[in-house]
LODREN-206762 format. One record per residue (C-alpha): x, z negated, y. Coordinates in steps of 0.2 Angstrom, whole numbers, plus 5000, padded with zeros to 4 digits. Example, Ala and Ser with C-alpha at 12.3 -4.5 7.8 and 13.67 -1.06 7.14 Angstrom:
BEGIN
     x     z     y
  5062  4961  4978
  5068  4964  4995
% end
This chain:
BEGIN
     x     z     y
  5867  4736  4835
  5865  4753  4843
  5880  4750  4856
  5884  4771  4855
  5869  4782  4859
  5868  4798  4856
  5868  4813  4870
  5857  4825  4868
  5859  4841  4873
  5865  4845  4890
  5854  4852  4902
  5863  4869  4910
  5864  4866  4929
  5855  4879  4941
  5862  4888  4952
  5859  4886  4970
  5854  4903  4971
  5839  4902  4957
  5835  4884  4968
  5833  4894  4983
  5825  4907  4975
  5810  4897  4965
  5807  4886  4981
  5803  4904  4990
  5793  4911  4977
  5783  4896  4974
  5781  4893  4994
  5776  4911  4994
  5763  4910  4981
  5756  4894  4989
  5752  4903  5008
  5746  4921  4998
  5733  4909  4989
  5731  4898  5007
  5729  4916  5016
  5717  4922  5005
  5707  4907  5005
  5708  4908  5023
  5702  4923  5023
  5689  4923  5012
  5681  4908  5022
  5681  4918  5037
  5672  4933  5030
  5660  4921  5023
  5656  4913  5041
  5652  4932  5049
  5632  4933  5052
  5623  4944  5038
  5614  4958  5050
  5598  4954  5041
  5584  4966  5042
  5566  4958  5053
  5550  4965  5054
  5537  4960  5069
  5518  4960  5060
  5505  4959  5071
  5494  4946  5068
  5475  4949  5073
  5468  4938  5083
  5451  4930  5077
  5438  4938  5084
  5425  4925  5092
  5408  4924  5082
  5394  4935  5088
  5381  4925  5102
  5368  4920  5092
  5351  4927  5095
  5339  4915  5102
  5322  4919  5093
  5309  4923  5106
  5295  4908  5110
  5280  4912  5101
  5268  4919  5111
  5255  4906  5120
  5238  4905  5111
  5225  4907  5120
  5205  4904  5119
  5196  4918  5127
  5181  4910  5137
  5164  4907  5132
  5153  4922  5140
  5141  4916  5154
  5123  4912  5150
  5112  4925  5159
  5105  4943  5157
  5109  4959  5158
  5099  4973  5170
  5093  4987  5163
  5099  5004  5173
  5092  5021  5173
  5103  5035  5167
  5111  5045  5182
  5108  5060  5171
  5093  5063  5158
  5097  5068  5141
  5089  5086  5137
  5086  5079  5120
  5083  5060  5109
  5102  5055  5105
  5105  5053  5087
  5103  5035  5080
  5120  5026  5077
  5115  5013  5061
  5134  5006  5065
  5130  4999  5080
  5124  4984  5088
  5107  4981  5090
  5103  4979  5108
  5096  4961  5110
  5079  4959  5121
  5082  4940  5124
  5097  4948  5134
  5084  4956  5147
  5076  4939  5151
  5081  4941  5169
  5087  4921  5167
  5104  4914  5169
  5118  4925  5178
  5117  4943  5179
  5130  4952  5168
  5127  4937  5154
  5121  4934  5138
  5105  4924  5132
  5115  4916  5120
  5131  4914  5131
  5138  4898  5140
  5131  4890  5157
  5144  4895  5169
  5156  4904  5155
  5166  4917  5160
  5169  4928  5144
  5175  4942  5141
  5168  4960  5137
  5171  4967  5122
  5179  4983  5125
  5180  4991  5108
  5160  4993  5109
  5153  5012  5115
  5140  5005  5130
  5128  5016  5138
  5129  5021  5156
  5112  5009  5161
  5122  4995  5154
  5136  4996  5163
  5139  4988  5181
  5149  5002  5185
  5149  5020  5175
  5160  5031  5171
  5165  5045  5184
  5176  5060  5184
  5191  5057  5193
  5196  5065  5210
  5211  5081  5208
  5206  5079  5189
  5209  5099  5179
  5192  5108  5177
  5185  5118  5168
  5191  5136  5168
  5178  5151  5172
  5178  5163  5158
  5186  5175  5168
  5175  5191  5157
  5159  5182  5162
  5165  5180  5182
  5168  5199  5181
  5150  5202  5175
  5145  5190  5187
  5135  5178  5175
  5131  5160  5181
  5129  5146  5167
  5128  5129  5164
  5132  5116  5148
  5128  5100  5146
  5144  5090  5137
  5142  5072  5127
  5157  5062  5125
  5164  5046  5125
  5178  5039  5142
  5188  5026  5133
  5197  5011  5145
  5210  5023  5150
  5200  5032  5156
  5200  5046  5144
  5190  5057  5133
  5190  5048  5117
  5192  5065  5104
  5191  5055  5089
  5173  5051  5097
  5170  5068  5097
  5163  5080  5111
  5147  5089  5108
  5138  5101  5118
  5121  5098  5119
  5116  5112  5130
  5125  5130  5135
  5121  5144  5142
  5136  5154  5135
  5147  5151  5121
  5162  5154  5131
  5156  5141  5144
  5156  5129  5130
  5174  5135  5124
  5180  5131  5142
  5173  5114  5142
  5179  5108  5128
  5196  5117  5132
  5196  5105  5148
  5189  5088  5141
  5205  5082  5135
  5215  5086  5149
  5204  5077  5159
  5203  5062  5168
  5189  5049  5174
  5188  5031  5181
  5183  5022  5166
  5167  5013  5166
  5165  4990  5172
  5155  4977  5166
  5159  4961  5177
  5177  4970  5183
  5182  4973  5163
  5184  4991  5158
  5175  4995  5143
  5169  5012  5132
  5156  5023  5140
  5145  5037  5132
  5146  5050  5146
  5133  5064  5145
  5139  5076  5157
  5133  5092  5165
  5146  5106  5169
  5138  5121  5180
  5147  5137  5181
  5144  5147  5196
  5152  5161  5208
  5156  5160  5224
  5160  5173  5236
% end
């Protein structure tokens, strides 16, 4: 039917030149955009200088040793005293005067004297005990084994040196307690019972404190002793 077709409008032919010219512009766009995403690849793969700091890490400091709590102490059961008696001593030295009476303490007990059982024990003690002494109680010189003496190189009492230049003699008798150290016990007090001169008493109980003694024994304990003690003050030429 439609043997005849109708042309259209001719296309204009390029020149060779514009060929030539398109095929280089486009081959030149195509490596700038392979170049640049070349190039963009390789500053992508250079290493980012990336800023490190070192801390120091403490080390954990081991846990202190543990304190091991100390064993309690051992009890122990002092000994029952031994049945026996004690010996009446007479006083090395006499006191110039009846003692004052202490209420507070123990009454000596006769049956104590019986002269039965072990020497150095009690009437009420333990046959073949071995106790101890108490040695917070005052005893008196006749009932202790072994009294109290001054010790040897122990201070002395000073001579008042106004009564050696007037050439007076003198004497004090001095009352005071010798505790287990061998000590003057001041909170037992010292007291003069006799003196010739104040200042003679002044200088022993300057020196009491400062001086030094072998405290008195009952069955190899020491224990508190009342010491009545004569001090004499003489010049010697």
């Amino acid at each position: 039917m439609f043997n005849q077709l109708i042309e259209s409008k001719r296309a204009k032919k390029r020149s060779p030149g514009t060929t030539a010219f398109s095929i280089g512009l486009h081959a030149g766009l195509i490596g700038l955009a392979v170049w640049a995403t070349a190039n963009a690849a390789i500053k992508n793969e250079k290493p980012k200088a990336e800023k490190i700091e070192f801390v120091q890490v403490k080390k954990d400091e081991p846990p202190p040793p543990k304190k091991e709590a100390p064993p309690p102490p051992k009890a122990t059961v002092a000994p029952p005293p031994p049945k026996g008696f004690q010996v009446p001593q007479a006083p090395p030295i006499v006191p110039v005067k009846i003692p004052d009476i202490d209420l507070s303490k123990k009454v000596t007990n006769v049956a104590d004297f019986s002269g039965k059982g072990v020497e150095g024990g009690v009437a009420n003690g333990v046959v073949g005990g071995k106790g101890p002494v108490s040695n917070t109680e005052t005893y008196f010189s006749f009932q202790v084994e072994k009294p109290a003496a001054m010790a040897s190189g122990t201070v002395t009492p000073q001579y008042p040196e106004t009564l050696r230049s007037a050439g007076i003699e003198g004497e004090v008798d001095a009352e005071f307690t010798v505790d287990t150290t061998g000590r003057v016990d001041q909170a037992a007090g010292i007291k003069i019972n006799k003196a010739t001169n104040d200042l003679f008493a002044a200088a022993v109980k300057s020196a009491l404190p400062r001086m030094k003694f072998y405290p008195a024994e009952i069955g190899g304990h020491k224990v508190r002793q009342l010491v009545q003690q004569p001090f004499t003050f003489t010049i010697t030429h």
